[in-house]
Residue frames as qw, qx, qy, qz and C-alpha x, y, z in Angstrom:
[[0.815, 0.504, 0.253, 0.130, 6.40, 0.31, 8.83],
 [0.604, -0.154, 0.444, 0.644, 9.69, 0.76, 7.14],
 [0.474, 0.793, -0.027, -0.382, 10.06, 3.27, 3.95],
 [0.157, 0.694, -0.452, -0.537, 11.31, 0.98, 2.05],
 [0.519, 0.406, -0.566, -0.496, 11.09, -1.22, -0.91],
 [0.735, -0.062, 0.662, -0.133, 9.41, -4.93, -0.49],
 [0.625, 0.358, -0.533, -0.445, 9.64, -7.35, -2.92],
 [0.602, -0.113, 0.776, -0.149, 8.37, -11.06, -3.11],
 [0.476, 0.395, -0.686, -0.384, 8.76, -13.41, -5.60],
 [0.564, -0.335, 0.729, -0.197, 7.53, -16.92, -6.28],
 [0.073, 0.275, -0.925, -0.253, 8.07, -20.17, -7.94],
 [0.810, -0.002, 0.273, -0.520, 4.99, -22.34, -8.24],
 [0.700, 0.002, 0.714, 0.008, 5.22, -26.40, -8.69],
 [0.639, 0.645, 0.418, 0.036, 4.15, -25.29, -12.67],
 [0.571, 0.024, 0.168, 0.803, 7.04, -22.78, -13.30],
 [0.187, -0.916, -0.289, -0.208, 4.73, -19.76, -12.86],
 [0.449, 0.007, -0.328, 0.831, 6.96, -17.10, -11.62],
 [0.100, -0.858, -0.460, -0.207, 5.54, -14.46, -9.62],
 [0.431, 0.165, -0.174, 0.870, 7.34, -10.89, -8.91],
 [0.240, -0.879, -0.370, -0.181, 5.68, -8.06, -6.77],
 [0.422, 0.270, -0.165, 0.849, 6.99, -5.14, -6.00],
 [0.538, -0.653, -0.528, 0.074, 5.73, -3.14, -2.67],
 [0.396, 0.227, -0.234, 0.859, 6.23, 0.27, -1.17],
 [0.287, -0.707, -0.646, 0.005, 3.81, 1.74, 2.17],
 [0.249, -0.931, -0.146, 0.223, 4.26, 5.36, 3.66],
 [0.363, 0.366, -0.005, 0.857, 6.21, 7.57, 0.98],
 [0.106, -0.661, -0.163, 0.725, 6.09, 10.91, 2.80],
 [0.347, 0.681, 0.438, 0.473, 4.01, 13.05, 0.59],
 [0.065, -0.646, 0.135, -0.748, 4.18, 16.29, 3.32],
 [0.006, -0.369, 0.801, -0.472, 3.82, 16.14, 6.80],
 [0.490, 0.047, 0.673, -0.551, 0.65, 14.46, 7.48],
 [0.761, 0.411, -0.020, -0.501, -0.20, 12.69, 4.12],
 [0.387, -0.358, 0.829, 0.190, 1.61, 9.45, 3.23],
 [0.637, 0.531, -0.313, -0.462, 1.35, 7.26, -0.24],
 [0.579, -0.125, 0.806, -0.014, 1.92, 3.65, -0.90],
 [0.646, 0.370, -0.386, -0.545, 1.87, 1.17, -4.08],
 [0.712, -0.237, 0.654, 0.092, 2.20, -2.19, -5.08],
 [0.556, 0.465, -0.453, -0.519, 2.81, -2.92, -8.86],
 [0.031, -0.061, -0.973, -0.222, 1.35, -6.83, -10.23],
 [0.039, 0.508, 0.860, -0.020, -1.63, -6.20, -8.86],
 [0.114, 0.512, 0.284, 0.803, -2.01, -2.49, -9.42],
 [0.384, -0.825, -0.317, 0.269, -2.78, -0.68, -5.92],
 [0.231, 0.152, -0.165, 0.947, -1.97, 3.05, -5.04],
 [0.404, -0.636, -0.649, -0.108, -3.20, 4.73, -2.09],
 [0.153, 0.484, -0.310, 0.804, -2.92, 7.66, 0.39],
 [0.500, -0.696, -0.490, 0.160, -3.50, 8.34, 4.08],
 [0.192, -0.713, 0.052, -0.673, -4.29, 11.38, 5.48],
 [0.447, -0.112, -0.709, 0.533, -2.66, 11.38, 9.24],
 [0.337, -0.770, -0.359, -0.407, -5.52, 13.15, 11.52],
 [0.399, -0.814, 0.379, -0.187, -3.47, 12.43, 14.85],
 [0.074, 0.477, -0.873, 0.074, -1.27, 9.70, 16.16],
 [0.426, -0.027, 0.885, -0.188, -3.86, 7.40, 16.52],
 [0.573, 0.621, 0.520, -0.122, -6.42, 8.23, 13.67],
 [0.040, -0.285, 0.605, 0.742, -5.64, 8.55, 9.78],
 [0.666, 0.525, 0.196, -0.493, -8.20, 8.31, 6.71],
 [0.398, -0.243, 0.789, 0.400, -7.06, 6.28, 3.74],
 [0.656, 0.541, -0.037, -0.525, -8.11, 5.94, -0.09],
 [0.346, -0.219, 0.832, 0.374, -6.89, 3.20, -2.25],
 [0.766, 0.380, -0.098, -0.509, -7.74, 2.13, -5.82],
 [0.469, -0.241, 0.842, 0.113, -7.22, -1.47, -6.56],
 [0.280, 0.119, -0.746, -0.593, -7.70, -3.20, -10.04],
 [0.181, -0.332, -0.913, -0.149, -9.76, -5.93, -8.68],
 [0.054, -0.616, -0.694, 0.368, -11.88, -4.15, -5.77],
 [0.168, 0.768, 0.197, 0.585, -12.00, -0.41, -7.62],
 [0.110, -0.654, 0.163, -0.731, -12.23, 2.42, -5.66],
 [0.641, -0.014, -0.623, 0.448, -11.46, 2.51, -1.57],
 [0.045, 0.626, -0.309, 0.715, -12.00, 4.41, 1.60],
 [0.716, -0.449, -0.535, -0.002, -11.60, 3.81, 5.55],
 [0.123, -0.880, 0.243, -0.389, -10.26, 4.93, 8.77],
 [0.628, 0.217, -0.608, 0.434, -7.13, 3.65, 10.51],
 [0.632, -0.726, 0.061, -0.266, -7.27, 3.24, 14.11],
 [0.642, 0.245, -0.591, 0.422, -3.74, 2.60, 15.53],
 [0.561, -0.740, 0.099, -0.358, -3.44, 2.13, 19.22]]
């Protein structure tokens, strides 16, 4: 993943604009990373364990509260 800024936008058939804004692994220190999105209101952290395993929290408006474990291989 990139560290930096996403944004998507769309147009719907009804003139409905939608705007999201989108940012995944800020470096918080060395082994803790941070992430938002703002429309739909996420913000989350992962906790790097090694290079293949990380823990993660996330609160989301719709789903509340969050937690899991990344497996990257």
């Amino acid at each position: 993943m990139t560290n930096w800024l996403k944004e998507q936008s769309k147009v719907y058939h009804d003139g409905i604009v939608r705007l999201q804004l989108m940012r995944e692994d800020i470096p918080i220190s060395k082994r803790l990373r941070g992430g938002f999105m703002v429309k739909v209101y996420i913000i989350g952290l992962k906790y790097i364990l090694n290079k293949n395993v990380s823990i993660r929290a996330h609160y989301d408006r719709g789903m509340r509260w969050g937690a899991g474990i990344s497996l990257a291989y």
